[in-house]
PDB file of N, CA, C and O in Angstrom:
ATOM      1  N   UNK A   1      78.481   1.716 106.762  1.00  0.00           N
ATOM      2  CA  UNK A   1      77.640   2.853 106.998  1.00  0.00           C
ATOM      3  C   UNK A   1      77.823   3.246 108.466  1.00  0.00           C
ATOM      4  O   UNK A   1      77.880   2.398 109.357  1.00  0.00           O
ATOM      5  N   UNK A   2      77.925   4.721 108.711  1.00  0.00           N
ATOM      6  CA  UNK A   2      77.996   5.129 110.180  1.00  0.00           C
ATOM      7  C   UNK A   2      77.522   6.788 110.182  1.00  0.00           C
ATOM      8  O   UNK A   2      77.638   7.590 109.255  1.00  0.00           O
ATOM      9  N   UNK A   3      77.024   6.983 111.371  1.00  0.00           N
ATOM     10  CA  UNK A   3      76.372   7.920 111.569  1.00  0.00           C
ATOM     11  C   UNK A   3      77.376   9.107 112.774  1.00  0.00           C
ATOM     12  O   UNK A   3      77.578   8.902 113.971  1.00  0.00           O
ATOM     13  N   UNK A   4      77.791  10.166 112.042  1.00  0.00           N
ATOM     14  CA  UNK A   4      78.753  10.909 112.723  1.00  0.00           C
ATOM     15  C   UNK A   4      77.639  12.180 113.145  1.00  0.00           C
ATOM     16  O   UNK A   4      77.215  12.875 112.222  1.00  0.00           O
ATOM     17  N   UNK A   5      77.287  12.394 114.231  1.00  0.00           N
ATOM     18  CA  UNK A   5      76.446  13.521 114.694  1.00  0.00           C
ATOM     19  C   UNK A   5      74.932  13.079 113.813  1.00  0.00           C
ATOM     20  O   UNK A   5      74.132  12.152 113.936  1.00  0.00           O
ATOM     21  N   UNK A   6      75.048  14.406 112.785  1.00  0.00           N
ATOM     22  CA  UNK A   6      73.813  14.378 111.837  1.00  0.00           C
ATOM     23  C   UNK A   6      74.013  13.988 110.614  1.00  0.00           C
ATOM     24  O   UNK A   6      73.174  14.085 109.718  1.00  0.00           O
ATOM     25  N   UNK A   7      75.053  13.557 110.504  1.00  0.00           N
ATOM     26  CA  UNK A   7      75.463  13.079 108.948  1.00  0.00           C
ATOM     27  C   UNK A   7      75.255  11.918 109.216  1.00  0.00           C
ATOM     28  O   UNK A   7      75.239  11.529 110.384  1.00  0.00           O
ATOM     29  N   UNK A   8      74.991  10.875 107.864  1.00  0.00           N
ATOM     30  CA  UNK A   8      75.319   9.725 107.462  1.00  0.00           C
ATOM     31  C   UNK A   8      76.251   9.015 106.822  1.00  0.00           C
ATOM     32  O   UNK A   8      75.743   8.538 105.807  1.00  0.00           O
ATOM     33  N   UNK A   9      77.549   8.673 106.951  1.00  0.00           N
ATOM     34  CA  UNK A   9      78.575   8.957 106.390  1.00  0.00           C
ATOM     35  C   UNK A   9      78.518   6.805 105.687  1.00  0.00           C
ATOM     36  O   UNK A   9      78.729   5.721 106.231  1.00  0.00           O
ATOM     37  N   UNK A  10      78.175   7.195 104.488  1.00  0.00           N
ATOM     38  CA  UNK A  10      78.086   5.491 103.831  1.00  0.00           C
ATOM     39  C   UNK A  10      79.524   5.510 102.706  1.00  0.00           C
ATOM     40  O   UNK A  10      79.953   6.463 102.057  1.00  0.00           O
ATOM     41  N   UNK A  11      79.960   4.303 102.765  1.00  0.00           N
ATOM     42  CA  UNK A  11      81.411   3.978 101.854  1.00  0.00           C
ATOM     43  C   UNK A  11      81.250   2.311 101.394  1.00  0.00           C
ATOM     44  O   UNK A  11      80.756   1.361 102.000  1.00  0.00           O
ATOM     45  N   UNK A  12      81.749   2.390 100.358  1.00  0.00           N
ATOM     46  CA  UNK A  12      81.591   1.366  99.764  1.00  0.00           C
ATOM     47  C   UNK A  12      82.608   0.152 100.330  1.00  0.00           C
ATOM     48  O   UNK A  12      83.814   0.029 100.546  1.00  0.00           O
ATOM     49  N   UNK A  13      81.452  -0.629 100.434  1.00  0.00           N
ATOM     50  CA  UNK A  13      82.343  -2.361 100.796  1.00  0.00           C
ATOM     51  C   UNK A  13      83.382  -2.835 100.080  1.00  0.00           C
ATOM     52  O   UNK A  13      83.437  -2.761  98.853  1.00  0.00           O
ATOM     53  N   UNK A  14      84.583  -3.535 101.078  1.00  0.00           N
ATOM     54  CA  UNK A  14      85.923  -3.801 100.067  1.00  0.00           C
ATOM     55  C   UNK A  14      85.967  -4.451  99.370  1.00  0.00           C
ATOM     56  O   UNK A  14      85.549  -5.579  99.631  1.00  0.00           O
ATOM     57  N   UNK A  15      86.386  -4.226  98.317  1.00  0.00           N
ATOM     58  CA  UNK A  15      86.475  -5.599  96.953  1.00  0.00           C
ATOM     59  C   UNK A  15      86.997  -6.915  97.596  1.00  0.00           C
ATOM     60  O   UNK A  15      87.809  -7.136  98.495  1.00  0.00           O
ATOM     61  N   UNK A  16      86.445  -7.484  97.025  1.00  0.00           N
ATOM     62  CA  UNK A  16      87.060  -8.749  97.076  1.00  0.00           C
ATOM     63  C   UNK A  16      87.876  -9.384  95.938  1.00  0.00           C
ATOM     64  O   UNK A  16      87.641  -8.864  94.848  1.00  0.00           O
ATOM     65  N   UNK A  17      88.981 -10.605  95.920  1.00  0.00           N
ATOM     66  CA  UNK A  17      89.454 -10.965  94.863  1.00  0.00           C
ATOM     67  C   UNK A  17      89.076 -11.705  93.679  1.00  0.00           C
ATOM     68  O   UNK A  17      87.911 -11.983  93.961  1.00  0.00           O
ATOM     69  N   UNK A  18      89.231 -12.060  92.874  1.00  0.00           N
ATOM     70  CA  UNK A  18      88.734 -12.647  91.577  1.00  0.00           C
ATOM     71  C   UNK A  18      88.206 -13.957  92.583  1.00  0.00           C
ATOM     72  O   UNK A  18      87.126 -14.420  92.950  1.00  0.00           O
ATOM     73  N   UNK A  19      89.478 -14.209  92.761  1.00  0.00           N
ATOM     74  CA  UNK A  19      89.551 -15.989  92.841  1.00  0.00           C
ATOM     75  C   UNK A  19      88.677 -15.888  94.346  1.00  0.00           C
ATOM     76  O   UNK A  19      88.208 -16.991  94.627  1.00  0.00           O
ATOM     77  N   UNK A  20      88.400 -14.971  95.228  1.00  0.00           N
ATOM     78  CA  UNK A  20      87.335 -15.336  95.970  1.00  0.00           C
ATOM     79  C   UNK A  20      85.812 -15.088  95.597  1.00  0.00           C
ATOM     80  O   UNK A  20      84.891 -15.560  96.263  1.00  0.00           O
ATOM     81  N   UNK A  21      85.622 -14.245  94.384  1.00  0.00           N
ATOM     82  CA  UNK A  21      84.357 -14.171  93.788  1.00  0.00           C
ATOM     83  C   UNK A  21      83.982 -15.341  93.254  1.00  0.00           C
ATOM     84  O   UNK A  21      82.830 -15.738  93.083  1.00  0.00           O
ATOM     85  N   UNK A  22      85.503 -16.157  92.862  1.00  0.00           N
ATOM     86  CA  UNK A  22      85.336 -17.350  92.017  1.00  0.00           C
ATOM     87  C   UNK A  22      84.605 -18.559  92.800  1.00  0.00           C
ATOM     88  O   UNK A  22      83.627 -19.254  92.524  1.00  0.00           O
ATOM     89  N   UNK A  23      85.439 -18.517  93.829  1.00  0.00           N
ATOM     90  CA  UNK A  23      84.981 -19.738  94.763  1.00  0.00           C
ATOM     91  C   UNK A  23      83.472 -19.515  95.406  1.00  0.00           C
ATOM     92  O   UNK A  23      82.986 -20.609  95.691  1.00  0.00           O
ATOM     93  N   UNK A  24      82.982 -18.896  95.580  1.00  0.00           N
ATOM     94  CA  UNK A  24      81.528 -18.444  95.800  1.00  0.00           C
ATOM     95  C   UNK A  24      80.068 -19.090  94.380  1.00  0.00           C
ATOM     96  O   UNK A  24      78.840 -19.001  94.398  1.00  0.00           O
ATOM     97  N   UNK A  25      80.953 -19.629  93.455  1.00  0.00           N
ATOM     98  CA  UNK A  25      80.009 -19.602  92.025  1.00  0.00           C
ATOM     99  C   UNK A  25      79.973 -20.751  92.467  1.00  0.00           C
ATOM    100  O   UNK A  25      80.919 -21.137  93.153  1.00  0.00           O
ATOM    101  N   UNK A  26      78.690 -21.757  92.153  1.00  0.00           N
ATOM    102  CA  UNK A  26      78.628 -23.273  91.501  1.00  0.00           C
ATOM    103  C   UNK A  26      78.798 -23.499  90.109  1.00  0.00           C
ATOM    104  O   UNK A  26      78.588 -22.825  89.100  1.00  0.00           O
ATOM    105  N   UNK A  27      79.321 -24.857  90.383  1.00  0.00           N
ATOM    106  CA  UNK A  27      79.489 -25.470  88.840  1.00  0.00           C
ATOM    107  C   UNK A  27      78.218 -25.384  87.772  1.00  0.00           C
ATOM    108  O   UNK A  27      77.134 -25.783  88.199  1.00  0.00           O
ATOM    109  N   UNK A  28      78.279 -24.938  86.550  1.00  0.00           N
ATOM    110  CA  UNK A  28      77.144 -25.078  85.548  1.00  0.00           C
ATOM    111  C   UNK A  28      76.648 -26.425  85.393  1.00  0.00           C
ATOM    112  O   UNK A  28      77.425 -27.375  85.300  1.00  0.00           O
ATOM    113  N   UNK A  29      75.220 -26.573  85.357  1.00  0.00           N
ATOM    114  CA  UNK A  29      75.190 -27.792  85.039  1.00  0.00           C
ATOM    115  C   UNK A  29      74.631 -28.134  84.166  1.00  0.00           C
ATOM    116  O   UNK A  29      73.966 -29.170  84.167  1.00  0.00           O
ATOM    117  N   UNK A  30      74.787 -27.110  82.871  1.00  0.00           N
ATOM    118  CA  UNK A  30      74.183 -27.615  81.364  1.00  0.00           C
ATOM    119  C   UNK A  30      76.120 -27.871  80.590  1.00  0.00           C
ATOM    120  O   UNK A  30      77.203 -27.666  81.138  1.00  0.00           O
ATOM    121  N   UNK A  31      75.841 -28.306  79.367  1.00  0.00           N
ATOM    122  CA  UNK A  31      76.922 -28.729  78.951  1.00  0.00           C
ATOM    123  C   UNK A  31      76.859 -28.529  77.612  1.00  0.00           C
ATOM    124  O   UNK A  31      75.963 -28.849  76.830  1.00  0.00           O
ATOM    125  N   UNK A  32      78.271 -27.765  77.341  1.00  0.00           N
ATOM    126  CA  UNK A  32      78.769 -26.572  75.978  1.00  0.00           C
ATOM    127  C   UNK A  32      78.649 -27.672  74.664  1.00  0.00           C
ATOM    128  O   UNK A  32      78.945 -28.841  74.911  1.00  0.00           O
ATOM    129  N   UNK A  33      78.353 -27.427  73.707  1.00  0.00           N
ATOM    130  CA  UNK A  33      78.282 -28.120  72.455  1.00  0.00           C
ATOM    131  C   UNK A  33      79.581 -28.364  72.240  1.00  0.00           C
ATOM    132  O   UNK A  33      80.407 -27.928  73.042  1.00  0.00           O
ATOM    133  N   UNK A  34      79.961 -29.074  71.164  1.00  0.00           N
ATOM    134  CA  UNK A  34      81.286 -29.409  70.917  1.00  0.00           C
ATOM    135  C   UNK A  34      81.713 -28.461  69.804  1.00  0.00           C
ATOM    136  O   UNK A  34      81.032 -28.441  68.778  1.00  0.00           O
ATOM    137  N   UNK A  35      83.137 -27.411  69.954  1.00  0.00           N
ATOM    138  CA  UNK A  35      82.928 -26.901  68.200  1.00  0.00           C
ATOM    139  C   UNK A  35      83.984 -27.924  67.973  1.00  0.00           C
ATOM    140  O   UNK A  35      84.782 -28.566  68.654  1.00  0.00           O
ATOM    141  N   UNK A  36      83.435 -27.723  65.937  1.00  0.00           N
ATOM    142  CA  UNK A  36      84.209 -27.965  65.512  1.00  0.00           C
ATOM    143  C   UNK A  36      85.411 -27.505  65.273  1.00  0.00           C
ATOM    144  O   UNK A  36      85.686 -26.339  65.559  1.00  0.00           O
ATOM    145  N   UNK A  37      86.373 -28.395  64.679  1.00  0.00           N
ATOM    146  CA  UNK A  37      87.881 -27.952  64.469  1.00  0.00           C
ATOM    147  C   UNK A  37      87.487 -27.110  62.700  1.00  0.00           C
ATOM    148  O   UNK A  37      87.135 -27.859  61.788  1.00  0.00           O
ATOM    149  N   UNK A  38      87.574 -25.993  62.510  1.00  0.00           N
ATOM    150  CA  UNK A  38      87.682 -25.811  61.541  1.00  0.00           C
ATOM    151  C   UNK A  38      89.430 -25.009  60.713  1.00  0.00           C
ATOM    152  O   UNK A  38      90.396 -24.448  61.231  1.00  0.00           O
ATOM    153  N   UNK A  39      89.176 -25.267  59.664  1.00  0.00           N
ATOM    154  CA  UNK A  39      90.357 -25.042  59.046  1.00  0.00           C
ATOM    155  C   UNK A  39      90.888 -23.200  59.024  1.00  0.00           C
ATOM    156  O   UNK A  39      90.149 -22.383  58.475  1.00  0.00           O
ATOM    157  N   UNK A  40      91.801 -22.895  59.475  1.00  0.00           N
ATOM    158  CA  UNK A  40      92.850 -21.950  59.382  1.00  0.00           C
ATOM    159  C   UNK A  40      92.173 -21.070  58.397  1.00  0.00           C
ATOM    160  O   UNK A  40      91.970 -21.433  57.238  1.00  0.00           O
ATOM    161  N   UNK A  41      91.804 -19.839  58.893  1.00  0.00           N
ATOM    162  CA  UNK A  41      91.782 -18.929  57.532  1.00  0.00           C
ATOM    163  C   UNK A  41      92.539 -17.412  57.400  1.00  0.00           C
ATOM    164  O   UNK A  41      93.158 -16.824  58.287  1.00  0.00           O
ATOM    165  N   UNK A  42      92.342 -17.067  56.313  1.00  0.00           N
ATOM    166  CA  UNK A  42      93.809 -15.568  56.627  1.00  0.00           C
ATOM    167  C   UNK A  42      93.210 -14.841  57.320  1.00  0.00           C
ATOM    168  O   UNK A  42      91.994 -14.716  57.170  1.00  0.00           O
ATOM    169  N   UNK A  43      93.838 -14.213  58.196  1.00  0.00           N
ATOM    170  CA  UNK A  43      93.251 -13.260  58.905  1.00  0.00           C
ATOM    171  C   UNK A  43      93.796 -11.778  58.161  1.00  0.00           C
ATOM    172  O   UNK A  43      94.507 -11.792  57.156  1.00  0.00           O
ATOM    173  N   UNK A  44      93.213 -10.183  59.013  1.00  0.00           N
ATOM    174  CA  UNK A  44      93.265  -9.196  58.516  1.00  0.00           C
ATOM    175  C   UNK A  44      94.698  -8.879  58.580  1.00  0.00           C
ATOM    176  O   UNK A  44      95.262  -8.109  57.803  1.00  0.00           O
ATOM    177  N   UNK A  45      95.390  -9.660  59.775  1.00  0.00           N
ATOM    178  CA  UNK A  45      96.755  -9.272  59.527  1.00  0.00           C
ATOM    179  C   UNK A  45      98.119  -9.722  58.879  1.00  0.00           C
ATOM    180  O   UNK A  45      99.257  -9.280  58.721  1.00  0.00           O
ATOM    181  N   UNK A  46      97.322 -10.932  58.570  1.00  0.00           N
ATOM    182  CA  UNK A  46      98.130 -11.493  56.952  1.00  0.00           C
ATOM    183  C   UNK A  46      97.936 -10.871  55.887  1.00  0.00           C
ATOM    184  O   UNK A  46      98.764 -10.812  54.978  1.00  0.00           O
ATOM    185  N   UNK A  47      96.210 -10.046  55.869  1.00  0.00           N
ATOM    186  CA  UNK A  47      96.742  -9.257  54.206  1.00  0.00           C
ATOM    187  C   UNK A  47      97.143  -7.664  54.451  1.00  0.00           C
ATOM    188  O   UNK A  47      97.344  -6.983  53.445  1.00  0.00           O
ATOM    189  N   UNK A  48      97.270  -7.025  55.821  1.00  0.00           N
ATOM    190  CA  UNK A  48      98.474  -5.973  56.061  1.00  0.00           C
ATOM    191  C   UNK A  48      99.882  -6.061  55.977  1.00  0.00           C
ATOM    192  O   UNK A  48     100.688  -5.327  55.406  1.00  0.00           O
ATOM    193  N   UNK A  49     100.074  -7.321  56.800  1.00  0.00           N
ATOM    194  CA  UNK A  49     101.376  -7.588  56.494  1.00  0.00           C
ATOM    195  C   UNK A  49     102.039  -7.761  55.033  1.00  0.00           C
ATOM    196  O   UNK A  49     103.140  -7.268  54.786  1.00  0.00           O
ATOM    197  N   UNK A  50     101.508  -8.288  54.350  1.00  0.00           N
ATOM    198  CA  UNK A  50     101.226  -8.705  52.889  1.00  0.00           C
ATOM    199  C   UNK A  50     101.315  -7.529  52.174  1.00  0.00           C
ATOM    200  O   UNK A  50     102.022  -7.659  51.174  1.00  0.00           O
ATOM    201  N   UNK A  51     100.762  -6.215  52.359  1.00  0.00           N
ATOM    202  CA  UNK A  51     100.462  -5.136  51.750  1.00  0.00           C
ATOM    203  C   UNK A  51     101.700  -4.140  52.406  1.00  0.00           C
ATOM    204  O   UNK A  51     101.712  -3.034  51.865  1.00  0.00           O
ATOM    205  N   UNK A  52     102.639  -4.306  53.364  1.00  0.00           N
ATOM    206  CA  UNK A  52     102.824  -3.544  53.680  1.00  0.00           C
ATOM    207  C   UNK A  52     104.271  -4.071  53.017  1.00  0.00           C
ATOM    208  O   UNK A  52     105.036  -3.186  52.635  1.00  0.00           O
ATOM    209  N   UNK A  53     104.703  -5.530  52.854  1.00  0.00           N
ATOM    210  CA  UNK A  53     105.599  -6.021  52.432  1.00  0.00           C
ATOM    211  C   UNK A  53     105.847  -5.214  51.061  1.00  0.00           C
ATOM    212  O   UNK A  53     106.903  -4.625  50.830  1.00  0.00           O
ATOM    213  N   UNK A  54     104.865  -5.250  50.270  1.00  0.00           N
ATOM    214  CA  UNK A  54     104.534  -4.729  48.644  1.00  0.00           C
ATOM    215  C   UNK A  54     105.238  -3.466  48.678  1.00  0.00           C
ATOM    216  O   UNK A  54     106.246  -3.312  47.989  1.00  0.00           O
ATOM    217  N   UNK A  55     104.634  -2.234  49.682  1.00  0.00           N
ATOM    218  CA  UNK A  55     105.290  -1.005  49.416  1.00  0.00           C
ATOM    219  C   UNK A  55     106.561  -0.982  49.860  1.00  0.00           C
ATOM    220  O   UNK A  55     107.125   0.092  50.071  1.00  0.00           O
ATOM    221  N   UNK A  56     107.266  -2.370  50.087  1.00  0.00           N
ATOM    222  CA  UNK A  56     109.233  -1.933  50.463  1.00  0.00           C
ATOM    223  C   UNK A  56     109.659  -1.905  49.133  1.00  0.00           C
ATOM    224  O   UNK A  56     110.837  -1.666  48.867  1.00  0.00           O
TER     225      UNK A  56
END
């Protein structure tokens, strides 16, 4: 912020980088549930692919 005559002339502060926003955080100190491993299922682009195979 700076003041030129009668104006107020304000500009926004420089970004900073990820990894220095990063280093500024503390560690969490609750702790994530475990997921489970669950089994493989088809996704939407196995039954496009699938469908798109059909109309060759």
């Amino acid at each position: 912020m700076a003041k030129e005559g009668e104006r107020l002339i304000i500009e926004p502060a420089p970004r900073k980088s990820l990894l220095a926003i990063l280093a500024t955080l503390s560690p969490l100190e609750e702790d994530f549930p475990l997921i489970p491993e669950l089994p493989p299922t088809q996704s939407n682009s196995d039954a496009l692919f699938a469908r798109y195979q059909y109309r060759l």
